[in-house]
N, CA, C and O atoms as a GROMACS GRO file, in nm:
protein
  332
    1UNK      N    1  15.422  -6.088  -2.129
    1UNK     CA    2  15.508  -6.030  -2.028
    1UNK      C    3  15.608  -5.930  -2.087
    1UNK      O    4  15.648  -5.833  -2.023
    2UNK      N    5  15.643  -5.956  -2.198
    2UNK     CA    6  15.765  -5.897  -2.238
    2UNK      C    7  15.722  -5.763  -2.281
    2UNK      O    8  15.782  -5.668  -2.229
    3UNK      N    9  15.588  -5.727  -2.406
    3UNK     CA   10  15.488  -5.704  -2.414
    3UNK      C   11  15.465  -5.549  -2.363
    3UNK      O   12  15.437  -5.448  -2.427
    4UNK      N   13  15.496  -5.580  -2.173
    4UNK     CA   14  15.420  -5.508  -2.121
    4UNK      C   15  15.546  -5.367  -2.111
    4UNK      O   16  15.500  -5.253  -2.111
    5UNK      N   17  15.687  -5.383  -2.102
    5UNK     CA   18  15.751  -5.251  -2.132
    5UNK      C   19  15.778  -5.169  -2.247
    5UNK      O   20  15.799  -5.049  -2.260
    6UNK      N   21  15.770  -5.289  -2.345
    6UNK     CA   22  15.839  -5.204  -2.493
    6UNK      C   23  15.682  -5.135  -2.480
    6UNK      O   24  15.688  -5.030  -2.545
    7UNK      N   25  15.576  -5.148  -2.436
    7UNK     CA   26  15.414  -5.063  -2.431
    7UNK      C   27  15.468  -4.929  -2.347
    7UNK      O   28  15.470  -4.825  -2.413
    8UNK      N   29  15.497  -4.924  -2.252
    8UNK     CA   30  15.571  -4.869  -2.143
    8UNK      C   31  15.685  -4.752  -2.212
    8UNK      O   32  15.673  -4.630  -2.196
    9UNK      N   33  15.794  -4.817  -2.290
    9UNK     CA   34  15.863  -4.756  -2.355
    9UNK      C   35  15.831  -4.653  -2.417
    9UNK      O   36  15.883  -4.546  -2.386
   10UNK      N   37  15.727  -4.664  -2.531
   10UNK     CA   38  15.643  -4.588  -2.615
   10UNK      C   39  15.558  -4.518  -2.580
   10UNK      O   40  15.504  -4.421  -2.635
   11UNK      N   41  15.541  -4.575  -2.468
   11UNK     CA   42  15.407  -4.457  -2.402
   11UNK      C   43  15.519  -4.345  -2.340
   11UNK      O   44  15.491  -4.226  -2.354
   12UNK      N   45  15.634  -4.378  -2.277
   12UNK     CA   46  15.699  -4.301  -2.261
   12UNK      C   47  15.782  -4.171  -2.366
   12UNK      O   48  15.793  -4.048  -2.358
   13UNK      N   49  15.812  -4.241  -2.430
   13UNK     CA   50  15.859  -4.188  -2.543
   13UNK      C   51  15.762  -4.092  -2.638
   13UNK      O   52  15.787  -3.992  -2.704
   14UNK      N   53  15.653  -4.159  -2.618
   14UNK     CA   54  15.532  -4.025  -2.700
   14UNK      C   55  15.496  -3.949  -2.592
   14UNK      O   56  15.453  -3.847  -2.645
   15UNK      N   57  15.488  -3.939  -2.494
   15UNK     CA   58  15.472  -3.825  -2.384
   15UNK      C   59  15.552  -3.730  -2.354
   15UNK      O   60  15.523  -3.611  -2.341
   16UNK      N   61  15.706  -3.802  -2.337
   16UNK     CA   62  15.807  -3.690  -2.286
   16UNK      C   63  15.921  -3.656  -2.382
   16UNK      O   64  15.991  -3.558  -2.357
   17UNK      N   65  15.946  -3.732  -2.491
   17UNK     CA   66  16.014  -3.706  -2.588
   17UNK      C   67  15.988  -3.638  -2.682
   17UNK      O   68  16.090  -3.593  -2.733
   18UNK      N   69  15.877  -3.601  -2.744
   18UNK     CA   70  15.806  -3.544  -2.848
   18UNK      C   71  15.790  -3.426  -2.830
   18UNK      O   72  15.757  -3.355  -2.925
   19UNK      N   73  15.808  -3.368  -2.696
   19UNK     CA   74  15.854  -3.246  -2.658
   19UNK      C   75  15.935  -3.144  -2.708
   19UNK      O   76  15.910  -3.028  -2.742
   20UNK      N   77  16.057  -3.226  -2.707
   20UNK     CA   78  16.201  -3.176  -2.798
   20UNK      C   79  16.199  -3.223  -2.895
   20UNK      O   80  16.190  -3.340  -2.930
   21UNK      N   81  16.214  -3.072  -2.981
   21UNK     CA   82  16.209  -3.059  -3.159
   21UNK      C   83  16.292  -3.146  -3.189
   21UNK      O   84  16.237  -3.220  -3.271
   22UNK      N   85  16.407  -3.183  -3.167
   22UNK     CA   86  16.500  -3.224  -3.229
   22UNK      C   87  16.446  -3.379  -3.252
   22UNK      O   88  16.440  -3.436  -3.361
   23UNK      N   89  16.408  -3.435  -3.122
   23UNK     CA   90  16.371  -3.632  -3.124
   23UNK      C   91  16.253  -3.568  -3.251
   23UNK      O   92  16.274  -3.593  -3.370
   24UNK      N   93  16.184  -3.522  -3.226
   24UNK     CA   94  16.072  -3.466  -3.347
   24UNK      C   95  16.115  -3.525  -3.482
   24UNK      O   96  16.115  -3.633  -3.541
   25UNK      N   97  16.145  -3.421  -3.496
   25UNK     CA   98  16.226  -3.406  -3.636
   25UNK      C   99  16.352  -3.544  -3.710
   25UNK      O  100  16.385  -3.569  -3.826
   26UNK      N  101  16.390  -3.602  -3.577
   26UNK     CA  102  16.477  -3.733  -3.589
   26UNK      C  103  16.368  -3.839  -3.619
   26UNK      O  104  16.385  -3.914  -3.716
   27UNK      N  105  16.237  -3.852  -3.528
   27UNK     CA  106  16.174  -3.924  -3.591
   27UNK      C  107  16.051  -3.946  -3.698
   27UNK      O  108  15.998  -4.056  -3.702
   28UNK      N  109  16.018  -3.871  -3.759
   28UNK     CA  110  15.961  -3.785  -3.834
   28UNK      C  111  16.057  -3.876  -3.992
   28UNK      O  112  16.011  -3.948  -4.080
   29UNK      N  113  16.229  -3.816  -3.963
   29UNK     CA  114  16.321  -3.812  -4.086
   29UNK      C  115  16.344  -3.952  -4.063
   29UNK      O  116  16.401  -4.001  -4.161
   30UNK      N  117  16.325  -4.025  -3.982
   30UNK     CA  118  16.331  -4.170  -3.942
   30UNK      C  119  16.180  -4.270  -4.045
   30UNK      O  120  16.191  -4.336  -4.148
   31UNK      N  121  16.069  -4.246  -3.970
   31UNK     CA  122  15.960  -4.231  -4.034
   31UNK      C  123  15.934  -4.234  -4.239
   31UNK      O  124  15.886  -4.318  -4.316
   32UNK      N  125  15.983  -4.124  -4.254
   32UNK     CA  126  15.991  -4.088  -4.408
   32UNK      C  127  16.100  -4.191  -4.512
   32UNK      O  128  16.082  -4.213  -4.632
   33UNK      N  129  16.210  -4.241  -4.429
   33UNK     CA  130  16.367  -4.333  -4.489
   33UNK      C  131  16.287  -4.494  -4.502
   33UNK      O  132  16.322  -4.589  -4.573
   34UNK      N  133  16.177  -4.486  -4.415
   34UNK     CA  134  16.116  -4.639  -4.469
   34UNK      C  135  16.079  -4.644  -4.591
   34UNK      O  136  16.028  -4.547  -4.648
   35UNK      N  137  16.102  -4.768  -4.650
   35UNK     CA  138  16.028  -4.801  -4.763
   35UNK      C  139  15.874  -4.850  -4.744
   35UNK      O  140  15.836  -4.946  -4.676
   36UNK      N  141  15.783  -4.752  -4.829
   36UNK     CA  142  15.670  -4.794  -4.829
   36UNK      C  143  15.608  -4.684  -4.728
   36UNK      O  144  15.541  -4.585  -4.757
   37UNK      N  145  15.652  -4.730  -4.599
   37UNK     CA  146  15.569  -4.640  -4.523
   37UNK      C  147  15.602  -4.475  -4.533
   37UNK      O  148  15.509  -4.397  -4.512
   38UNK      N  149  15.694  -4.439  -4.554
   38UNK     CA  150  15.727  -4.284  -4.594
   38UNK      C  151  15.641  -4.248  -4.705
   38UNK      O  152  15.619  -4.127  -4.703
   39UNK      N  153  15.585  -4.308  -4.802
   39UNK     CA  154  15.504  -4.263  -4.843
   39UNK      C  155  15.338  -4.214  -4.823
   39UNK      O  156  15.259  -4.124  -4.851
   40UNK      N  157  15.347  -4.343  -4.753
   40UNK     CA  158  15.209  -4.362  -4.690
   40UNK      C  159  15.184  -4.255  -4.546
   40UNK      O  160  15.073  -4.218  -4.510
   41UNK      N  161  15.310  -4.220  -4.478
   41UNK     CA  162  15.295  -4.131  -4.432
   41UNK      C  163  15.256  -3.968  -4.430
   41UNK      O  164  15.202  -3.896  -4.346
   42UNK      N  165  15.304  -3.948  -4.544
   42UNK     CA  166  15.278  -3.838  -4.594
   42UNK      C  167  15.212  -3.814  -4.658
   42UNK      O  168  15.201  -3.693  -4.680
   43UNK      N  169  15.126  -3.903  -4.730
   43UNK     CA  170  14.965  -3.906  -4.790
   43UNK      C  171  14.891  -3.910  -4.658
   43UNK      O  172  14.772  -3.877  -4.658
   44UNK      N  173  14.924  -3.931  -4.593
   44UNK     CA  174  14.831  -3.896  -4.437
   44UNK      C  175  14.855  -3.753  -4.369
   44UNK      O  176  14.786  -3.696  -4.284
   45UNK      N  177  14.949  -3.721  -4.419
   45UNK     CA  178  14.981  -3.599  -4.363
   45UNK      C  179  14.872  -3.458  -4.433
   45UNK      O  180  14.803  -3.366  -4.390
   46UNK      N  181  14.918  -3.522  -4.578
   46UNK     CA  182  14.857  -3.429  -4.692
   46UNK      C  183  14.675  -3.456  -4.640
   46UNK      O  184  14.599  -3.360  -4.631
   47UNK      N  185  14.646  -3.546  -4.622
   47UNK     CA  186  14.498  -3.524  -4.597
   47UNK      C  187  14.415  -3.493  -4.486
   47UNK      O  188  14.296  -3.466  -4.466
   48UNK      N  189  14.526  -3.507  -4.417
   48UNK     CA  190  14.508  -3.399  -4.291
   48UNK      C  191  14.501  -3.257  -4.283
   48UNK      O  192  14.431  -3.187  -4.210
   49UNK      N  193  14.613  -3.213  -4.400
   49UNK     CA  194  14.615  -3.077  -4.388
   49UNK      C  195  14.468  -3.063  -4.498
   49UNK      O  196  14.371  -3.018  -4.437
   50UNK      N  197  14.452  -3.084  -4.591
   50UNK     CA  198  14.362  -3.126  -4.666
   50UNK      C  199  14.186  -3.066  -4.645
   50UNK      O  200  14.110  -2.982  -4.694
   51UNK      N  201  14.189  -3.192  -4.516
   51UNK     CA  202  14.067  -3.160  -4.442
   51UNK      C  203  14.063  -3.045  -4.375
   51UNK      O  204  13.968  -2.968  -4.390
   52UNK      N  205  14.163  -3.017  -4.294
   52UNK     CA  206  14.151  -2.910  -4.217
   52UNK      C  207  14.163  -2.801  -4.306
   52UNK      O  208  14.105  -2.703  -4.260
   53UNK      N  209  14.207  -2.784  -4.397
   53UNK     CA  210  14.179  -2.637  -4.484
   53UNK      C  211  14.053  -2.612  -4.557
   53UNK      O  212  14.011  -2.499  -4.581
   54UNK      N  213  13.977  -2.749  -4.600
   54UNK     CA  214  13.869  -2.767  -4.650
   54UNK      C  215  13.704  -2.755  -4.536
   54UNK      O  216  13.587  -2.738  -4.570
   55UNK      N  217  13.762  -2.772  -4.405
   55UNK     CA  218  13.668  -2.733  -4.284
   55UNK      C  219  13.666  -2.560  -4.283
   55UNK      O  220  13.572  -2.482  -4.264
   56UNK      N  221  13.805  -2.538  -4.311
   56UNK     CA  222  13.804  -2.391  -4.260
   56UNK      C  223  13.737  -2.304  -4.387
   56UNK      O  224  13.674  -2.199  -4.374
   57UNK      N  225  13.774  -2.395  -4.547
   57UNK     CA  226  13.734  -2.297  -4.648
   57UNK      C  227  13.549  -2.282  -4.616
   57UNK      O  228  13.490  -2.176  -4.591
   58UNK      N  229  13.496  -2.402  -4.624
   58UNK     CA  230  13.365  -2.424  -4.560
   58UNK      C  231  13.286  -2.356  -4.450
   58UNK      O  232  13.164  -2.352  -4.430
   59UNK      N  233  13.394  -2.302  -4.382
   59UNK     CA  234  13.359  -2.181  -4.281
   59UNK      C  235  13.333  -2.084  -4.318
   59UNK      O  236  13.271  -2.002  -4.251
   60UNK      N  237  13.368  -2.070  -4.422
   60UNK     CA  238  13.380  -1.935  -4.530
   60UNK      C  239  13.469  -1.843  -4.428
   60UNK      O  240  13.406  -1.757  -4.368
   61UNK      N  241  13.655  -1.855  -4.394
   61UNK     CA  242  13.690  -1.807  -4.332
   61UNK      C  243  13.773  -1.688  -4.425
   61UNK      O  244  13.845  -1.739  -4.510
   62UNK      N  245  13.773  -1.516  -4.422
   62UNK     CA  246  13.771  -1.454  -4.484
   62UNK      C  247  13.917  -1.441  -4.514
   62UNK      O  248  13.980  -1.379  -4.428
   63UNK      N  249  13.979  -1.483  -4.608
   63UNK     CA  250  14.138  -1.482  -4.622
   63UNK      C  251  14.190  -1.351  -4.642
   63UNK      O  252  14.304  -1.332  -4.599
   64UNK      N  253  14.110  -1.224  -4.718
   64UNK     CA  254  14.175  -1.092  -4.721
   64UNK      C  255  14.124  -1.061  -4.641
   64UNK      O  256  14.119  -0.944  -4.678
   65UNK      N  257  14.067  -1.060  -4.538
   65UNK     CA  258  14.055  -1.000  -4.373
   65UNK      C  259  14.136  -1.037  -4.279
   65UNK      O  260  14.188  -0.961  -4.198
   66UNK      N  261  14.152  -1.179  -4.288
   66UNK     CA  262  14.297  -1.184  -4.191
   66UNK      C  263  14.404  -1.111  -4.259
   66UNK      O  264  14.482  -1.102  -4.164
   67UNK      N  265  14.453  -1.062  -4.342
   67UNK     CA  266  14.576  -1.043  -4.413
   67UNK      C  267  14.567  -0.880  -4.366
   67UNK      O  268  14.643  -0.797  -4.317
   68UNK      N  269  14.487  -0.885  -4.391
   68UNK     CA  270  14.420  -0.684  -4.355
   68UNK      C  271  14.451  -0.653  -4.249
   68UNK      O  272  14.513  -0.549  -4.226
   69UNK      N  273  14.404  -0.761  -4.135
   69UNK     CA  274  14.422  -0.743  -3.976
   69UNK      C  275  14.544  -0.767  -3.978
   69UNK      O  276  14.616  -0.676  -3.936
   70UNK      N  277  14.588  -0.854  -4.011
   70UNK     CA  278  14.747  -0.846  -3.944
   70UNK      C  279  14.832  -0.769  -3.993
   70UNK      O  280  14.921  -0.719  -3.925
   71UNK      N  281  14.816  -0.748  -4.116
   71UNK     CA  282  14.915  -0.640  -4.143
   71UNK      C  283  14.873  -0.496  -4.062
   71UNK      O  284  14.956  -0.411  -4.030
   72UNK      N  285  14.772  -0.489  -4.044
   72UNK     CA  286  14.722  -0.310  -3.971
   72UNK      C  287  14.842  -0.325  -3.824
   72UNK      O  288  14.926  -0.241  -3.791
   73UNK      N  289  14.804  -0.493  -3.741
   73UNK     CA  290  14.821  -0.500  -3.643
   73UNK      C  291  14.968  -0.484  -3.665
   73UNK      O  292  15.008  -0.376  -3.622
   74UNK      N  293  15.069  -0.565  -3.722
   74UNK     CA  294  15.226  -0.525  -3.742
   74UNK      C  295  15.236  -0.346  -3.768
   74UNK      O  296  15.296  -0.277  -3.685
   75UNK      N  297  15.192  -0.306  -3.852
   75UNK     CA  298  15.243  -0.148  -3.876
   75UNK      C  299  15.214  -0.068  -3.773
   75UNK      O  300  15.279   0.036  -3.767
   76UNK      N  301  15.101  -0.096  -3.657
   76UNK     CA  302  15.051  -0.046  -3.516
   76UNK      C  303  15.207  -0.079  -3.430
   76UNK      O  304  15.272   0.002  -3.365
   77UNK      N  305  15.234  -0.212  -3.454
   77UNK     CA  306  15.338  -0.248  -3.314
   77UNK      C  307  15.471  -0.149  -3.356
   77UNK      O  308  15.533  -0.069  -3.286
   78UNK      N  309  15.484  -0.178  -3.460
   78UNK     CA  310  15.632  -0.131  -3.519
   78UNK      C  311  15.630   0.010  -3.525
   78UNK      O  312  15.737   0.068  -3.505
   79UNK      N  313  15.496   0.096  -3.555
   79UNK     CA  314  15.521   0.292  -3.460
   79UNK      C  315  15.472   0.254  -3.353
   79UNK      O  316  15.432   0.365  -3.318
   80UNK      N  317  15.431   0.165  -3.243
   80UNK     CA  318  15.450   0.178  -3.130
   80UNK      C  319  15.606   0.134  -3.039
   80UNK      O  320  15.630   0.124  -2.919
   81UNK      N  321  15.705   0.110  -3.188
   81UNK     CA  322  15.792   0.083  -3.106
   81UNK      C  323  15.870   0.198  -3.118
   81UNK      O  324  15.947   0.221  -3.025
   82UNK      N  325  15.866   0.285  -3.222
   82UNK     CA  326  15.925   0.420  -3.269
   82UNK      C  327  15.915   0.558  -3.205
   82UNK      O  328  15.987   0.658  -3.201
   83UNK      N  329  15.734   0.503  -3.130
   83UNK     CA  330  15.760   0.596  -3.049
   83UNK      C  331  15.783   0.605  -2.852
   83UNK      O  332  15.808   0.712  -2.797
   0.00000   0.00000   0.00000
């Protein structure tokens, strides 16, 4: 019974709170101050980013072509703002 709000709570709290950077970032820096689990958190973090850079290298996604494009695309906006 008791059970059934602190469920309630959290479901709340990861839906509409996580919204605003700030609860973010409070619990996040909350998160990391545990012992034990702050570490373990962030070895989860790291292999997340991990994988996902290792999907994209695997893509063979072209790193001096994006760099190419975006820079063309910034020096386009910035004389389109000059003139």
């Amino acid at each position: 019974m008791i059970g059934i709000p602190i469920l309630a709570a959290i479901a709340i709290f990861r839906l509409f709170l996580f919204n605003v950077k700030g609860v973010r970032e409070t619990y996040d820096t909350f998160k990391m101050s545990i012992p034990g689990l702050g570490k373990l958190v962030r070895q989860f973090s790291i292999a997340k980013f991990a994988r996902t850079f290792a999907a994209l290298y695997r893509a063979a996604l072209r790193w001096d072509f994006a760099g190419d494009r975006g820079q063309r695309v910034r020096q386009r906006r910035h004389s389109q703002r000059r003139a």
